[in-house]
Every structure is written in structure tokens, then in C-alpha cells.
C-alpha positions as a printed Julia matrix, in Angstrom:
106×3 Matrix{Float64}:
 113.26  129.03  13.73
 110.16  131.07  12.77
 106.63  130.18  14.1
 105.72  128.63  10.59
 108.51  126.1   10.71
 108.06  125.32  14.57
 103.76  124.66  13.53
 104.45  122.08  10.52
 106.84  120.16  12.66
 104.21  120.08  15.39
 101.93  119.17  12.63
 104.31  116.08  11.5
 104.59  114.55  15.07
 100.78  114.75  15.25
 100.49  112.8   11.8
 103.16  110.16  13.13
 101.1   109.82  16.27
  97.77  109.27  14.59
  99.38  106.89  11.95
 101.13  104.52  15.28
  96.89  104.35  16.17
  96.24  103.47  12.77
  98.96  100.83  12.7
  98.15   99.5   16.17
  94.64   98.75  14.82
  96.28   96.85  11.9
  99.06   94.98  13.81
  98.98   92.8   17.19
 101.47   92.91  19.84
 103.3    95.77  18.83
 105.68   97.04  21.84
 108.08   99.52  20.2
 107.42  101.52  17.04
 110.33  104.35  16.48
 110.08  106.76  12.99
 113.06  107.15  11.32
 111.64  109.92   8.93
 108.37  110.83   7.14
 107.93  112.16   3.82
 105.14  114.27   2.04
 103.86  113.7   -1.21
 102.12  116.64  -1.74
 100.71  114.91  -5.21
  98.98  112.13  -3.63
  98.11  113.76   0.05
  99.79  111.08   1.87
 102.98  110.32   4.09
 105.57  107.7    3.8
 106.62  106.7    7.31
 110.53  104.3    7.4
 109.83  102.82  10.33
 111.28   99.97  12.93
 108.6    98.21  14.9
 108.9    96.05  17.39
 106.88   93.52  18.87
 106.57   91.81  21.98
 108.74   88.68  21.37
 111.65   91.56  21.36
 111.78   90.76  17.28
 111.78   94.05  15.17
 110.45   94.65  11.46
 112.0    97.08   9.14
 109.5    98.85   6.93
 107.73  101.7    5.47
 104.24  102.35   5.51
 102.19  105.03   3.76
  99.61  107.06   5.47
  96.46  109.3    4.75
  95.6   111.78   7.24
  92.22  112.91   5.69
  91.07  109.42   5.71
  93.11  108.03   8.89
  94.05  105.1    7.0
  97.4   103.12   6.21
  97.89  102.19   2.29
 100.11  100.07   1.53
 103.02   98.2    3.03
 105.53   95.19   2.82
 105.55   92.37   5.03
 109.09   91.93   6.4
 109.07   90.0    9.39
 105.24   88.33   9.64
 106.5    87.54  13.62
 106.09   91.12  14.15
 103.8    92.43  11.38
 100.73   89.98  12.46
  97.31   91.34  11.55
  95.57   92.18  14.46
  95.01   94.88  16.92
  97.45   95.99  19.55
  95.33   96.97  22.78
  98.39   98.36  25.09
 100.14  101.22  24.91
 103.16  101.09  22.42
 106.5   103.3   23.22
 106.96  105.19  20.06
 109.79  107.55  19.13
 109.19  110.13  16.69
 111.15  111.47  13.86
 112.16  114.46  16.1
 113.89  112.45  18.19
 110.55  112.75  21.15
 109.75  110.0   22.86
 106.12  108.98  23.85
 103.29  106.49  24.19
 100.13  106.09  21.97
């Protein structure tokens, strides 16, 4: 794998990990968030993260969410489960597995 390919995949996990900040400071009780992928729109600017969260009553919430890096910000987003998806802010660290497979806490 060349050092171009190896730098926009570190890139990636870093926009996953700031958007799992940006979504704890729009959800409560989160416990779990793992990223099944993340797309580009290179149009728009922003990512499309197909997620499963879950929260602290051990329910989980299947969804996608788009992000903006240049304005740290989460657009929009459906409400699948409002057990899990309740607006608020999660304070403790969440376990969060990224699209590569890495596992880590934010």
C-alpha cells in the first residue's frame, strides 16, 4: 500500500473519531457506537457515516448520519430508535469501532 493510501485512511479514522464527539454532544447515554463504513461526497464536503449505536439500556439504533469536518457538525439524520437516539450529551467515554475494523474510546 503506498504512503498516499495508508495517509487518507488515517485521515478517515480521524473524521470518524471527531464525528463520535460530535454525536456524543448530540445524543445522551451512548455506550457503544461501531462504523460500518463512511462515504465522501466530494460535491457537498461532507461524510455519510452507517452506523450502529448503542446506548446504555443495551438497546442499539441503526442509522446513518452525515458529517462536516470543516464545520465539526452533524447534518442530518433519522430517528430510529428514540430509546437510544435521545437528545442530549453523553459525558463518558463511548467504545467505538471504526470502519477499519480498530477499536477505541472517544
Amino acid at each position: 500500500m503506498d504512503e498516499r493510501k495508508k495517509d487518507q485512511e488515517k485521515e478517515l479514522i480521524e473524521i470518524e473519531r471527531q464525528s463520535v464527539i460530535v454525536l456524543k454532544n448530540t445524543f445522551s447515554d451512548i455506550k457503544e457506537v461501531n462504523i460500518e463504513k463512511t462515504g465522501h461526497n466530494k460535491a457537498t464536503g461532507s461524510y455519510r457515516m452507517f452506523v450502529d449505536v448503542t446506548g446504555n439500556n443495551g438497546e442499539t439504533a441503526k442509522f446513518t448520519y452525515s458529517f462536516w469536518k470543516e464545520r465539526d457538525e452533524i447534518g442530518s439524520y433519522g430517528i430510529v430508535n428514540s430509546n437510544v437516539q435521545k437528545e442530549g450529551i453523553t459525558a463518558s467515554k463511548v467504545k467505538v469501532t471504526y470502519s477499519d475494523g480498530k477499536e477505541g474510546e472517544v
